[in-house]
C-alpha positions as CSV (number, residue, x, y, z in Angstrom):
1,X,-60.4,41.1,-27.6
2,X,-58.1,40.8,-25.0
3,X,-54.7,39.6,-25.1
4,X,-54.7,38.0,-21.8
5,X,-56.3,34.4,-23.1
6,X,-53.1,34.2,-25.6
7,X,-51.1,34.8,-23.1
8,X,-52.5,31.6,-20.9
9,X,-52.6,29.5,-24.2
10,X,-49.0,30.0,-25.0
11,X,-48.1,29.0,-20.7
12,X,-50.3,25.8,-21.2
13,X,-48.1,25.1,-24.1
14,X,-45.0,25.4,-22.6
15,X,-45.9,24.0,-19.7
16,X,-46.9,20.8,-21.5
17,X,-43.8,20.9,-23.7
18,X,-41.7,21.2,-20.4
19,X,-42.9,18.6,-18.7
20,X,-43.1,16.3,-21.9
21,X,-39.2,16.7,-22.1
22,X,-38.5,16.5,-18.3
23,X,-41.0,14.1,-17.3
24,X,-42.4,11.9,-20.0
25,X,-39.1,11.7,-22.2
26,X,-36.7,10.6,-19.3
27,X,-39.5,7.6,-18.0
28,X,-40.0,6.5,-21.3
29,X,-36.6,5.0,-21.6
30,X,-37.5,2.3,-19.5
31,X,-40.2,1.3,-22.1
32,X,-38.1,1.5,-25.4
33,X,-35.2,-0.4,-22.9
34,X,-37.9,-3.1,-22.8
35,X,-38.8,-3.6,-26.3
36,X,-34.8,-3.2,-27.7
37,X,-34.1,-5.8,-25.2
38,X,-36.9,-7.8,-26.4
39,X,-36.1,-7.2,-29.9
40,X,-32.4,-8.2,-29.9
41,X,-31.6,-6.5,-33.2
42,X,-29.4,-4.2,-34.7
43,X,-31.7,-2.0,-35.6
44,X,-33.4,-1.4,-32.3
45,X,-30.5,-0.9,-30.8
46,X,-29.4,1.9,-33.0
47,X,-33.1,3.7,-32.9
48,X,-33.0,3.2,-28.8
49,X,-29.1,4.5,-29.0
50,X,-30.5,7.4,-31.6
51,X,-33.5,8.8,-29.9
52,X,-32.0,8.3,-26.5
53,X,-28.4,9.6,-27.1
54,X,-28.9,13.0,-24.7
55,X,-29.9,10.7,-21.9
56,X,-27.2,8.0,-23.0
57,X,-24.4,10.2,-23.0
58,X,-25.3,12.0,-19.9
59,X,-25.4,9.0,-18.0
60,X,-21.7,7.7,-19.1
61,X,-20.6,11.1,-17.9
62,X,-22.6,11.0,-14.4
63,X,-22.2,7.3,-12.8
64,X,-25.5,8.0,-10.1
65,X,-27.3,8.5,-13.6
66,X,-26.0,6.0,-15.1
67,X,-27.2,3.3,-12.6
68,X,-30.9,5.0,-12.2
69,X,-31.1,4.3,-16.0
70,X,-29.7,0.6,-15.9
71,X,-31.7,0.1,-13.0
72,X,-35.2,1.8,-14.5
73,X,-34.5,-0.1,-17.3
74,X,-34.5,-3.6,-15.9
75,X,-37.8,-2.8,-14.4
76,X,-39.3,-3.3,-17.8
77,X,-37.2,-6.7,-18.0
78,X,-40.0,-9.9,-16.4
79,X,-36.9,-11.8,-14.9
80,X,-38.3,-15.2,-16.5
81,X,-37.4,-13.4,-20.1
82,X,-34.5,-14.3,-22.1
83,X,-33.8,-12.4,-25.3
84,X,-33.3,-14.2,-28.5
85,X,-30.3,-14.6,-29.8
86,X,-29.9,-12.1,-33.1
87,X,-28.8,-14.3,-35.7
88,X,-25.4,-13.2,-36.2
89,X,-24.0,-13.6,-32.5
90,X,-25.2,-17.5,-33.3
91,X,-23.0,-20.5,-33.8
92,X,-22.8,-20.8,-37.3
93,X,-24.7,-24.4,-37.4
94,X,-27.6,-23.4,-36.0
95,X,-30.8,-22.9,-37.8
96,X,-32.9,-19.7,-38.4
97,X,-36.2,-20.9,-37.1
């Protein structure tokens, strides 16, 4: 048996591996943007802020970065949509519907 097959095996994984982080992870954030918007909870915030925080935190350190993202983001946004309002940020006498 010859080694040489392992070899390619192992560079077709970390090929795929490379370009799931450089590629795939970066362009989903304007997905996950899309649903935490559409969400408007606590909780997908903090997952989106979670998962995301390498990307977050290099783009509050790198302003170019930071308005790719905001901009990528808002791609995923229809313009018609308006979020719902999470419950607590309501005035208090409104109803839950």
């Amino acid at each position: 048996m010859s080694v040489e097959p392992k070899k390619q095996t192992r560079r077709l994984w970390i090929g795929w591996v490379l370009f799931a982080v450089f590629v795939l992870y970066p362009l989903s954030i304007g997905p996950a943007y899309s649903l935490m918007y559409r969400a408007a909870s606590r909780r997908a915030f903090q997952t989106y802020c979670a998962f995301y925080a390498p990307l977050i935190s290099a783009s509050l350190h790198c302003r170019p970065l930071n308005q790719v993202i905001d901009w990528y983001g808002r791609l995923w946004i229809r313009s018609d949509y308006t979020a719902p309002v999470p419950f607590a940020l309501r005035e208090s006498g409104e109803s839950d519907d």
